[in-house]
N, C-alpha and C positions, 0 to 999 in steps of 0.2 A: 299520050302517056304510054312508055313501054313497058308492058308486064311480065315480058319473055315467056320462058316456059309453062309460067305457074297456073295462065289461062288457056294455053294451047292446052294444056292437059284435061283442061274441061271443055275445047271443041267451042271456045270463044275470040279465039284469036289471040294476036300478041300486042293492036294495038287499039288504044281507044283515043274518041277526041270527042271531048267535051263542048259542048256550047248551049248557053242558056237563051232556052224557048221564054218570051214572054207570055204565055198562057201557062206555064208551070210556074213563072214567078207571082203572076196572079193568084194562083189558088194556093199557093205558099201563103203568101198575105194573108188570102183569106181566112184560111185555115188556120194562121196562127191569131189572128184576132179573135175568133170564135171560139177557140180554146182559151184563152185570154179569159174573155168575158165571160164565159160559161164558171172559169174555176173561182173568178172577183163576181160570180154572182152568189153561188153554191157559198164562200166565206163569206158572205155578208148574211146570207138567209141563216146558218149556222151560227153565228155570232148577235145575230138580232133576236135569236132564241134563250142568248144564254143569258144570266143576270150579271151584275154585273163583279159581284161576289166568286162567281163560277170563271169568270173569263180572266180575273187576276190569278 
């Protein structure tokens, strides 16, 4: 991908190339599963407290 000048001017060059490492697609996964679950545990603990008056 060419950036022209816009990265030379930060002393990064003009071009970049992409390619996906399988050990960053792993901890993508993973990381997005753990967020996942962490935020469908925190609303379930949060709603298993409310009655059920409160939660309508």
């Amino acid at each position: 991908m060419n950036w022209g000048e816009i990265t030379e001017s930060f002393g990064l060059g003009e071009t970049f190339y992409f390619a996906l490492a399988p050990e960053h697609a792993i901890a993508g996964l993973i990381s997005g599963i753990a967020i996942a679950c962490t935020g469908s545990l925190y609303a379930g603990w949060v709603s298993s407290r409310m009655s059920i008056m409160e939660s309508l």
